[in-house]
C-alpha positions as CSV (number, residue, x, y, z in Angstrom):
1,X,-19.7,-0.7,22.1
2,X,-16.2,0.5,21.5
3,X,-15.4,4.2,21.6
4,X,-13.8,5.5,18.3
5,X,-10.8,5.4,18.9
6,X,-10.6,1.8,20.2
7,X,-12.6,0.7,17.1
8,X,-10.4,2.4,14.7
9,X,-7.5,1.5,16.4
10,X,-8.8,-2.1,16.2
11,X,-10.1,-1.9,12.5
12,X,-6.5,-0.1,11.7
13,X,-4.6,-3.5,10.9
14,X,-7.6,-4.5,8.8
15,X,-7.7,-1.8,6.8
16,X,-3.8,-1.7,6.7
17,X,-3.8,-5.6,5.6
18,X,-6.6,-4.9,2.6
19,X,-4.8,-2.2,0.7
20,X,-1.5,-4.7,1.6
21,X,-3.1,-7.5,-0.1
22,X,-4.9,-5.9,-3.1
23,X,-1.0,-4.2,-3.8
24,X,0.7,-7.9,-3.1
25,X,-1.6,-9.3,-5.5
26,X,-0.1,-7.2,-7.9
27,X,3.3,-7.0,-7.0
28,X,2.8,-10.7,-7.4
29,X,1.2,-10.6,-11.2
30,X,4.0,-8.2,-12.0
31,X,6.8,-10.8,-10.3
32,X,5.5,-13.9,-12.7
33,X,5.7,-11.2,-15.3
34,X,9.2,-10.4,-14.9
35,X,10.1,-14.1,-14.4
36,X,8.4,-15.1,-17.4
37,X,10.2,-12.6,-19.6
38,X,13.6,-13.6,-17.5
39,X,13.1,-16.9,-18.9
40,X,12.2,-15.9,-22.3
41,X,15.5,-14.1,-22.6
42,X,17.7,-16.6,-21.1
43,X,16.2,-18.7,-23.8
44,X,16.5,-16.5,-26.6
45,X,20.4,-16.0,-25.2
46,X,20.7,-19.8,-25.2
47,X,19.1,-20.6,-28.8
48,X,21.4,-16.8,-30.0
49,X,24.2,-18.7,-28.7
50,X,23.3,-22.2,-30.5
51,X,22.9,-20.5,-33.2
52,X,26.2,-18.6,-33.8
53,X,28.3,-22.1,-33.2
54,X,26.8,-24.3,-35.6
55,X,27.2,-21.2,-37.8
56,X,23.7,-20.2,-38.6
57,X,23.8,-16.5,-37.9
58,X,26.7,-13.8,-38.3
59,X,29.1,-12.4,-35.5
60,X,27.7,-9.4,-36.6
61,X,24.1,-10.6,-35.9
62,X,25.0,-12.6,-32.8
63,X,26.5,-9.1,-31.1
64,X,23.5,-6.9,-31.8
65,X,21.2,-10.0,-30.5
66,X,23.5,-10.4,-27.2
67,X,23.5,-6.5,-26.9
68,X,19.6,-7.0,-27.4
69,X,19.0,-9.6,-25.0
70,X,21.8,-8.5,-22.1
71,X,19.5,-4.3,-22.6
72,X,16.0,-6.6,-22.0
73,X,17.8,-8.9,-19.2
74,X,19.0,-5.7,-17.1
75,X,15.8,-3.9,-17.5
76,X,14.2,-7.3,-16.1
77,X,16.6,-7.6,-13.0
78,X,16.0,-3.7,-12.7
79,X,12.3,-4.1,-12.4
80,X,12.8,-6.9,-10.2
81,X,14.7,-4.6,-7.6
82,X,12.6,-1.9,-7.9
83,X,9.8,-4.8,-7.0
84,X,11.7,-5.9,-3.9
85,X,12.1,-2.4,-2.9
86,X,8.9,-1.3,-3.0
87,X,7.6,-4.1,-0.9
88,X,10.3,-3.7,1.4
89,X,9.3,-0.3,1.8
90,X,5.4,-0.9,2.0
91,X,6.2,-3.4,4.9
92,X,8.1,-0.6,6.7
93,X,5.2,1.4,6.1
94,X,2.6,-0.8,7.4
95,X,4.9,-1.2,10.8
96,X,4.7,2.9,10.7
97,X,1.9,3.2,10.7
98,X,1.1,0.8,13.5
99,X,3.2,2.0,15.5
100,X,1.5,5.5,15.0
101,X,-2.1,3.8,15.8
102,X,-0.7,2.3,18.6
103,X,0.6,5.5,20.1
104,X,-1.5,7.9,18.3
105,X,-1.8,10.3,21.3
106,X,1.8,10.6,21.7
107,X,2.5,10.3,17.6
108,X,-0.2,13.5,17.5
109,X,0.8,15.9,19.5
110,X,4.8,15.1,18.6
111,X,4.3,15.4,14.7
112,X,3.5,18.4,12.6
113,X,0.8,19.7,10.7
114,X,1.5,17.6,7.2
115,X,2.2,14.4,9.2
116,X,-1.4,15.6,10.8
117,X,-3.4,15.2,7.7
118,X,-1.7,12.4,6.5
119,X,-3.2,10.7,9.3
120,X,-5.8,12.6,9.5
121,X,-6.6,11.1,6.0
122,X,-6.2,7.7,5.7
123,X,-8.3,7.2,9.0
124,X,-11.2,9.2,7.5
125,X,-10.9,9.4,3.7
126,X,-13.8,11.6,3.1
127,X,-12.0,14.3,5.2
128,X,-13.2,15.3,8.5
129,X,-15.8,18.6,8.5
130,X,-16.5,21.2,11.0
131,X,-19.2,23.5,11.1
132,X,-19.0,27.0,13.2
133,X,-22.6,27.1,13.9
134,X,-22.7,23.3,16.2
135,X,-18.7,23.3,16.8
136,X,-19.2,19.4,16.2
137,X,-17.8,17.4,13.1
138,X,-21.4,17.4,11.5
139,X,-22.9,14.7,9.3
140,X,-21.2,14.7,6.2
141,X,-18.5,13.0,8.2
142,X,-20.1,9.8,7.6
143,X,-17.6,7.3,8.8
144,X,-17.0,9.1,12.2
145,X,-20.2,10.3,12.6
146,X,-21.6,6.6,12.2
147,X,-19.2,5.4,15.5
148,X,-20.3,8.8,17.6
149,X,-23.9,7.6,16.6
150,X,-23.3,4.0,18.0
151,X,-21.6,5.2,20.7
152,X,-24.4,7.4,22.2
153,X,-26.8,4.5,21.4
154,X,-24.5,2.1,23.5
155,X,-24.1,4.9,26.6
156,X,-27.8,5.5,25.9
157,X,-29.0,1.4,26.4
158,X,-26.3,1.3,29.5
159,X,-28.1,4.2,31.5
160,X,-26.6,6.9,30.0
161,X,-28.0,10.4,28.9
162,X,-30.6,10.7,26.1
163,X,-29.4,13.1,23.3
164,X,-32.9,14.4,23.7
């Protein structure tokens, strides 16, 4: 059996890649999106334009419908950066915060107090709880206390000390 730290340092890149995939599922959804309503507009423009040379429809009406489209075009393209963006910066994130796993020793006594709980938090979610009266992160603490458990069963089955 794995101490905790090893087996959260291992699980770390699984965890990492879930939340990664669940948000590139919808980064995707939202791209298609965008692209769909890109070439909705470009096809509106096209027909906008059509429609003004064979004399259908007004300069009047053709300007407000190009000022239309080109207002709905660069709120597309601006959605689309802000896409790109985003999973530039989740990908810098994800190397961040392997990086930090990797070296967590190092990253934990070099960081502050915010950085602390930040990491502190998305390794144990529920929080991490102390009680005075043991001085030991008691039960409630149930992903942690779930690897100590398996870890004194392991040292227990390979000759260790009995917790009783």
């Amino acid at each position: 059996m794995m101490e905790p730290k090893e087996e959260l340092l291992r699980r770390a890149p699984e965890i990492a890649a879930a939340g990664w995939e669940h948000r590139r599922e919808r980064h995707e959804d939202e791209r298609r999106q965008l692209s769909t309503r890109l070439a909705a507009q470009k096809a509106m423009n096209k027909k906008a334009i059509e429609s003004r040379v064979q004399g259908h429809i007004s300069d009047e009406d053709f300007a407000i419908m190009k000022a239309s489209i080109q207002d709905d075009l660069e709120q597309i393209e601006q959605g689309m950066r802000a896409l790109d963006q985003e999973q530039a910066t989740i990908k810098e994130l994800i190397d961040s915060t392997n990086f930090r796993l990797q070296n967590l020793a190092h990253y934990w006594k070099a960081t502050g107090v915010q950085d602390r709980m930040e990491l502190q938090f998305s390794l144990w979610p529920e929080g991490l709880r102390w009680t005075a009266d043991s001085h030991f992160l008691n039960t409630s603490n149930h992903s942690l206390y779930q690897q100590v458990d398996d870890m004194m069963r392991d040292l227990v089955g390979h000759g260790g000390r009995s917790r009783t």
